[in-house]
N, C-alpha and C positions, 0 to 999 in steps of 0.2 A: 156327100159332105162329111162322112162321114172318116176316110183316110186320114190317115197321118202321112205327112209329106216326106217324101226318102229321105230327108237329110234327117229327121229327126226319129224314122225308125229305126229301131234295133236290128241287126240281122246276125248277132250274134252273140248269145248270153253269158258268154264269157270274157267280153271284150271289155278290158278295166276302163273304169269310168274317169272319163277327165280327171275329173277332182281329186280320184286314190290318186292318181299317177302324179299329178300336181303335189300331190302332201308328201307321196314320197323322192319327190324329185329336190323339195324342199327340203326336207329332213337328211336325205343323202349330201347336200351342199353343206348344210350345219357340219354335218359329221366331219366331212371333207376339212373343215375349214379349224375343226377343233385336233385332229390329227396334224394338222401342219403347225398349227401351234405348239402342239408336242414337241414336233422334230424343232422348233424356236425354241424350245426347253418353257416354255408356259405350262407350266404342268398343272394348275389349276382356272384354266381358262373363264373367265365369268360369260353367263346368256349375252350380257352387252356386249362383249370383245364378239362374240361368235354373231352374234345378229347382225353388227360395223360390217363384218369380213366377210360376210356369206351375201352380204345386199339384200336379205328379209329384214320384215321390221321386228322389234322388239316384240308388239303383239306377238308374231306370228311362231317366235322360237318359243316364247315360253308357252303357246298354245301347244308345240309339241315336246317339250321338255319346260315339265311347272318346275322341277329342281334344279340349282345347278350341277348336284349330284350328278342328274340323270347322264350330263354327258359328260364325265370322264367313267360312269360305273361300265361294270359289265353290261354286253348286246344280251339286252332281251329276246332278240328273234333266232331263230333257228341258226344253227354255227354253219357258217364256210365253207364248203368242201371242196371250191376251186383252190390252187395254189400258185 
């Protein structure tokens, strides 16, 4: 009684968790959605326009961006090096 059922063991602890892949699948659409606005010349795009166009909700943008600073500032994560 004691097993855990395959579907819900681990068999590998490096294997990202729904939920990261989920936030950042979300976050990368945001981005997506605020660079196209760019090339539309919006150059100060607000969380509402980017939430409309990305299909998350309101909650959920500014769950990952509270400013609307945050998305036109500079990428906080590590720079690029594909080209």
């Amino acid at each position: 009684m004691g097993t855990v059922p395959p579907r819900m063991a681990r068999t590998d602890d490096s294997a990202p968790d729904g939920r990261v892949a989920r936030r950042q699948r979300s976050i990368d659409a945001v981005l997506d959605v605020v660079l196209e606005m760019f090339t539309e010349e919006a150059m100060f795009p607000s969380i509402e326009q980017a939430a409309t166009r990305s299909g998350l909700s309101l909650r959920s943008v500014y769950r990952y961006f509270s400013d609307p600073s945050e998305l036109v500032g500079p990428p906080t994560g590590p720079p690029c090096t594909t080209r």
